[in-house]
C-alpha positions as CSV (number, residue, x, y, z in Angstrom):
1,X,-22.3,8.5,-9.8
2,X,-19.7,11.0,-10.8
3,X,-16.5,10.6,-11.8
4,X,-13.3,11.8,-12.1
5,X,-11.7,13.5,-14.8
6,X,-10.3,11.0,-17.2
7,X,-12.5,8.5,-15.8
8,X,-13.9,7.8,-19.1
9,X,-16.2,4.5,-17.9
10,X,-16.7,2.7,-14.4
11,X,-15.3,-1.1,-14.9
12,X,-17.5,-4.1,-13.7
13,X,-16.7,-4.2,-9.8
14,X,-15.2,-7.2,-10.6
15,X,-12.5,-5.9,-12.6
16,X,-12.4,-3.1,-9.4
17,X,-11.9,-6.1,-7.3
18,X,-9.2,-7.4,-9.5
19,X,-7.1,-4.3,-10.1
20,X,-7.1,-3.7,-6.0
21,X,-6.0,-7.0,-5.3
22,X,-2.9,-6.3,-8.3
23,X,-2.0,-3.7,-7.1
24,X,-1.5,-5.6,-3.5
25,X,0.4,-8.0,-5.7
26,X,2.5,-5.7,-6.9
27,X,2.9,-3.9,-3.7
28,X,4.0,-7.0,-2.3
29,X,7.6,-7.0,-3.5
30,X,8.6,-4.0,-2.1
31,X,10.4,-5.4,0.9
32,X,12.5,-7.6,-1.3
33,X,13.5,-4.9,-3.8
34,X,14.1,-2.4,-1.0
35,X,17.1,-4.7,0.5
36,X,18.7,-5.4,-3.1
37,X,18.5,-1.8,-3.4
38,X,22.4,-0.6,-2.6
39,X,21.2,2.5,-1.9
40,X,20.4,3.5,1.7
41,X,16.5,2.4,2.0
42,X,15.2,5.8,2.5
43,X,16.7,6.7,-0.8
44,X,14.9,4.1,-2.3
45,X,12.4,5.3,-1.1
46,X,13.3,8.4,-2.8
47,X,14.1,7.3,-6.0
48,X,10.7,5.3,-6.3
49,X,8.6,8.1,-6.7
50,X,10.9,10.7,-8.2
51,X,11.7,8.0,-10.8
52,X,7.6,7.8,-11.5
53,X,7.2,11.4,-11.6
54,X,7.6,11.9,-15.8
55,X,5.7,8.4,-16.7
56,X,2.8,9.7,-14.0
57,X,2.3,12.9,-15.2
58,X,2.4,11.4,-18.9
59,X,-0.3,9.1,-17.7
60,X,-2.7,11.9,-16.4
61,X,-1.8,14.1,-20.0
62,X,-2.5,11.1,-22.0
63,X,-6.0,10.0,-20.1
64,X,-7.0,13.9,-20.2
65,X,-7.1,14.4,-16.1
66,X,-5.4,18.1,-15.3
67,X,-2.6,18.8,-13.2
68,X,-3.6,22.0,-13.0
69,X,-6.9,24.1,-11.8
70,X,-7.2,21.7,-8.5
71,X,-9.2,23.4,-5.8
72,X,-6.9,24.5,-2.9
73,X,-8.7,22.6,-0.5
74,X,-8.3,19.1,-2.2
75,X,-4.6,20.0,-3.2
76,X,-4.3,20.7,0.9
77,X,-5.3,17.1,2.0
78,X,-3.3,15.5,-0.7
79,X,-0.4,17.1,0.8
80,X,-1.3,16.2,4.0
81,X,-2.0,12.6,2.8
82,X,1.6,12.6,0.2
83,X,3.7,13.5,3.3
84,X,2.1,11.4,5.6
85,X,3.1,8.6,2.6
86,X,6.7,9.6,2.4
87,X,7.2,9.2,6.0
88,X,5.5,5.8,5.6
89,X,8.0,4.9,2.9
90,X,10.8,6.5,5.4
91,X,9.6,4.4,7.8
92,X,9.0,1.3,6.6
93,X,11.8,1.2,4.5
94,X,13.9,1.7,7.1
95,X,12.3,-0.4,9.2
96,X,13.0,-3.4,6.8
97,X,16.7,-3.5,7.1
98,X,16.3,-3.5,10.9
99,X,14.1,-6.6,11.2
100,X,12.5,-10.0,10.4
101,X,10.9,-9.8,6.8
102,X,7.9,-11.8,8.6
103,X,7.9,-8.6,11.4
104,X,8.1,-6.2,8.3
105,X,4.9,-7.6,6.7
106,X,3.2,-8.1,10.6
107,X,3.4,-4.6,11.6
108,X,3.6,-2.6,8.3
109,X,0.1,-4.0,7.3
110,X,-1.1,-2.6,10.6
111,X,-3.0,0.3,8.7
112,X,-4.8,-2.7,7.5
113,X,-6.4,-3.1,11.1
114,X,-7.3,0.8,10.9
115,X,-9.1,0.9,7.7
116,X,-11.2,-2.1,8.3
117,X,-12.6,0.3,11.3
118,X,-12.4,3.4,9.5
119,X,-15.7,3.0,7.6
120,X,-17.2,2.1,11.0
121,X,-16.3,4.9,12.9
122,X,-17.1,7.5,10.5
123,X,-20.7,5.7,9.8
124,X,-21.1,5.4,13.7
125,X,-21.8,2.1,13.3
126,X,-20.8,-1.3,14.1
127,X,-19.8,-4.0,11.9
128,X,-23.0,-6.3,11.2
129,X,-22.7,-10.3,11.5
130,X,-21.3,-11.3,7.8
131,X,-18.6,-8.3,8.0
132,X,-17.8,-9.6,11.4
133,X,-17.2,-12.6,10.2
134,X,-15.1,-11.3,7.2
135,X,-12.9,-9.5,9.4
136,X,-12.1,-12.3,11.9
137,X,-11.7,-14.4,8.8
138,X,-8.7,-11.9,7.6
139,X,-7.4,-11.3,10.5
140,X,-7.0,-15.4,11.2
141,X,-6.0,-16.0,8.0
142,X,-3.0,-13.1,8.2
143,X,-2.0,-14.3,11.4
144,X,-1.9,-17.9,10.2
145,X,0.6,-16.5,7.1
146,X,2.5,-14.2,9.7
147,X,2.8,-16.2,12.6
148,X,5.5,-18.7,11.5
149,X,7.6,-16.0,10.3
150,X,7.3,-13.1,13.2
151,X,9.8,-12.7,15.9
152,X,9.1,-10.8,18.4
153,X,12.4,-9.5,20.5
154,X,14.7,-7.0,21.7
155,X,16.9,-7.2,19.0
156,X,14.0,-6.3,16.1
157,X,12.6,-3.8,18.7
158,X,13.5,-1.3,17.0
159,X,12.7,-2.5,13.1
160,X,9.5,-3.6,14.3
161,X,8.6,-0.3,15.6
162,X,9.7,1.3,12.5
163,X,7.2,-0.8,10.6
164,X,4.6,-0.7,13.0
165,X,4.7,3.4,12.6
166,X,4.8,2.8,8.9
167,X,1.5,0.7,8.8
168,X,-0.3,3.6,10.9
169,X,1.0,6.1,8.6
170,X,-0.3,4.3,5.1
171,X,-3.2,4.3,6.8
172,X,-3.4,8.1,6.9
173,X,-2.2,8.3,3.5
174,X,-5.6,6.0,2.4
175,X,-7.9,7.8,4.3
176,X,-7.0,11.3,3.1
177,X,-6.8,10.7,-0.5
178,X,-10.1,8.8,-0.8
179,X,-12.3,12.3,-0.1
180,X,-9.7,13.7,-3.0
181,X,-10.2,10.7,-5.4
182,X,-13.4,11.7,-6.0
183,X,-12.7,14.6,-7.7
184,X,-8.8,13.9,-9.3
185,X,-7.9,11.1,-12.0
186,X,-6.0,8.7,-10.4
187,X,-2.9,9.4,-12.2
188,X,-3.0,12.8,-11.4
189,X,-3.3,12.5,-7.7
190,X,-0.6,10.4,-7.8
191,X,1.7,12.7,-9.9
192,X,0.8,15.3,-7.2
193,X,1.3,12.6,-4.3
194,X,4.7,12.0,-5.8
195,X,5.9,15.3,-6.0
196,X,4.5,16.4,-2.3
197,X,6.2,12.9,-0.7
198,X,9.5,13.6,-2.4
199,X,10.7,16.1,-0.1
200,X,10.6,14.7,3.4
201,X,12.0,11.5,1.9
202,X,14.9,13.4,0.2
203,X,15.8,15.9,3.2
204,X,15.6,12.6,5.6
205,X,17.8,10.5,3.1
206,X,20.4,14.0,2.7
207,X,20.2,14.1,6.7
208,X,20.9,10.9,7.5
209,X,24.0,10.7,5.6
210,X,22.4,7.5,3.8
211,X,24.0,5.9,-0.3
212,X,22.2,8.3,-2.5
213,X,23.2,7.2,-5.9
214,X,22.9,3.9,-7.0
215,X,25.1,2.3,-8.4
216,X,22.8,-0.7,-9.7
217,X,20.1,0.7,-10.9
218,X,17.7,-2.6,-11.5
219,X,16.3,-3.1,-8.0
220,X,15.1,0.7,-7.8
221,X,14.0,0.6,-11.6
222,X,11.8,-2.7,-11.1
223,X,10.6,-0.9,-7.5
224,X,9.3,2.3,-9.2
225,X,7.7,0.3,-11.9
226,X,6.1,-2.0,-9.3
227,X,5.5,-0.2,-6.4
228,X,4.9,3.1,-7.7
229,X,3.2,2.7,-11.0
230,X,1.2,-0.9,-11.2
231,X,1.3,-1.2,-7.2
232,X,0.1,2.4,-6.8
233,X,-1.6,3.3,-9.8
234,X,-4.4,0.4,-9.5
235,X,-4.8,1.0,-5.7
236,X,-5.9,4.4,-6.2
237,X,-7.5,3.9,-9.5
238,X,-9.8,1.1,-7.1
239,X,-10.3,2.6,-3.9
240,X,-12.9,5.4,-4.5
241,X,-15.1,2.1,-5.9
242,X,-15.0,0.5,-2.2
243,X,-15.7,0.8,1.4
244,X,-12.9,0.9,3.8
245,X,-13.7,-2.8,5.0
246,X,-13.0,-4.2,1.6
247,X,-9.7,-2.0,0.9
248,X,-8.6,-3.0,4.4
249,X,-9.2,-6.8,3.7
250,X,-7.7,-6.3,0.2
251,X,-4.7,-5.0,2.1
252,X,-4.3,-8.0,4.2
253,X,-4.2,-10.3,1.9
254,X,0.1,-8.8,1.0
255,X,1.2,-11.9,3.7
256,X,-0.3,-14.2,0.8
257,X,1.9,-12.8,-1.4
258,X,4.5,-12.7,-0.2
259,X,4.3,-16.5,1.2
260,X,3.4,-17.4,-2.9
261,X,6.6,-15.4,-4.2
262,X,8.7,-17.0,-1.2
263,X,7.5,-20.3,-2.4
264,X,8.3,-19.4,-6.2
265,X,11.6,-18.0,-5.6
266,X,13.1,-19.2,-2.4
267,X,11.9,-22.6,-2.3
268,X,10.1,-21.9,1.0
269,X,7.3,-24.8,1.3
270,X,3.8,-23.9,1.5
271,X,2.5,-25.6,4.2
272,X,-1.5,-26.9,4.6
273,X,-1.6,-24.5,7.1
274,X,-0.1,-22.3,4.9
275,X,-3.2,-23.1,2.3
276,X,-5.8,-22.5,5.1
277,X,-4.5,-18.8,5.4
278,X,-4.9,-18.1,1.9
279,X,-8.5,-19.3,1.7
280,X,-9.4,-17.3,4.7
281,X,-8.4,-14.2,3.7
282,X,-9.8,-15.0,-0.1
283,X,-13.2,-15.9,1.9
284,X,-13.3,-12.7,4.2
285,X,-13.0,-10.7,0.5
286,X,-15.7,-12.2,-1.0
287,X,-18.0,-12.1,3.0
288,X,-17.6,-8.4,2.5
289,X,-18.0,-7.7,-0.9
290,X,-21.7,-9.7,-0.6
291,X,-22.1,-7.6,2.9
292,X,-21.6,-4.2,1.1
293,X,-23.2,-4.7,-2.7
């Protein structure tokens, strides 16, 4: 197998499997960081990944993967892919201020639903009996998490759509940037991704009149660090190493997540039901890892 530059070894898929499912950790808190924020949520958006942009590229110098010297066409698609990320973010973001934090998680992991596909199209081929099962396992297990929390009317309309645009869009951001992440270091690509995704979240955040500068910085220091850097950085570090299915699956499991940290720092009980989620989703994972080794 090749690798990329700065690539020096390929883990044990295990620890693959481990630093996807971090990085979903880490993702995870997002939503809650983006409404402490007191900037305007595009701006945090913003400030995110400009905020990254020096550690990043520090990264990339440190693990010997160039900046420099990419061929044209792979730097094309990880624009495509960085822009298509920044409107995510824009999206999203904005989205989460506008709805139900259960509607945020329903319909921005709806790239989820696309990737667990994506392999399938692209092999022209359909989903054999164990992957099947892994993906109605997810699925069931997300809804269980989701359902309790999701409200769908006219008065999140509007948020929900946001969200729902968002979750399409990551899903364009995955699938471009895994052909590219198997020729660029991950912390290269995403010192590129960064600097590409900047500018349609800055001109939206300028034209929208939104708070710019913040005048707390914590919640958009601790969102750089964990969206951007651990969040980020493992998922693409990870992804070239699996199949769409299990990166989709691994994507699903953010409602766990963020059920566990509402337990552990709002009180919010976890329910049996609750329980039941969580162990379908951690069984669909370990259905399609056995279904693609």
């Amino acid at each position: 197998m090749t690798m990329a530059a700065g690539d020096r070894a390929l883990p044990g898929k295990a620890v693959l499997l481990l630093a996807l499912l971090a990085g979903n950790v880490a993702l995870a808190f997002g939503p809650l960081l983006v409404r402490l924020a007191d900037t305007g949520p595009v701006s945090a958006g913003f400030w995110r990944l400009f905020l990254a942009l020096p550690f990043l590229a520090l990264l990339a110098r440190g693990t010997g993967q160039p900046l420099t010297g990419i061929p044209r066409r792979t730097l094309m698609f990880v624009a495509l892919g960085a822009v298509a990320f920044g409107l995510d973010l824009a999206s999203w973001h904005t989205g989460i201020e506008m709805t139900r934090a259960g509607n945020a998680t329903l319909f921005g992991n709806a790239g989820s639903i696309v990737m667990l596909f994506w392999g399938f199209l692209v092999a022209r081929t359909l989903p054999r009996g164990s992957e099947w099962l892994a993906i109605v396992s997810a699925l069931a297990g997300a809804a269980i998490l989701m359902g309790e929390s999701a409200e769908i009317s006219t008065r999140t309309l509007v948020g929900d759509l946001f969200c729902l645009a968002a979750g399409l869009l990551y899903a364009v951001y995955l699938v471009t940037l895994q052909g590219a992440r198997k020729t660029i270091g991950a912390w290269s690509l995403l010192t590129w991704v960064s600097i590409f995704a900047c500018v349609p979240l800055l001109t939206i955040a300028l034209v929208a009149g939104e708070p710019f500068w913040p005048t707390d910085w914590t919640p958009v220091l601790i969102l750089f660090v964990t969206s951007q850097l651990v969040g980020q950085g493992l998922l693409v570090f990870a992804m070239r190493h699996f199949s769409p299915l299990v990166i989709g699956l691994a994507l699903l499991t953010q409602p766990a997540v963020a059920a566990i940290y509402g337990y552990l720092i709002f009180g919010e009980v976890l329910t049996a039901i609750d329980i039941i989620g969580m162990a379908l989703l951690g069984g669909a994972l370990v259905l399609a890892r056995a279904s693609t080794r």
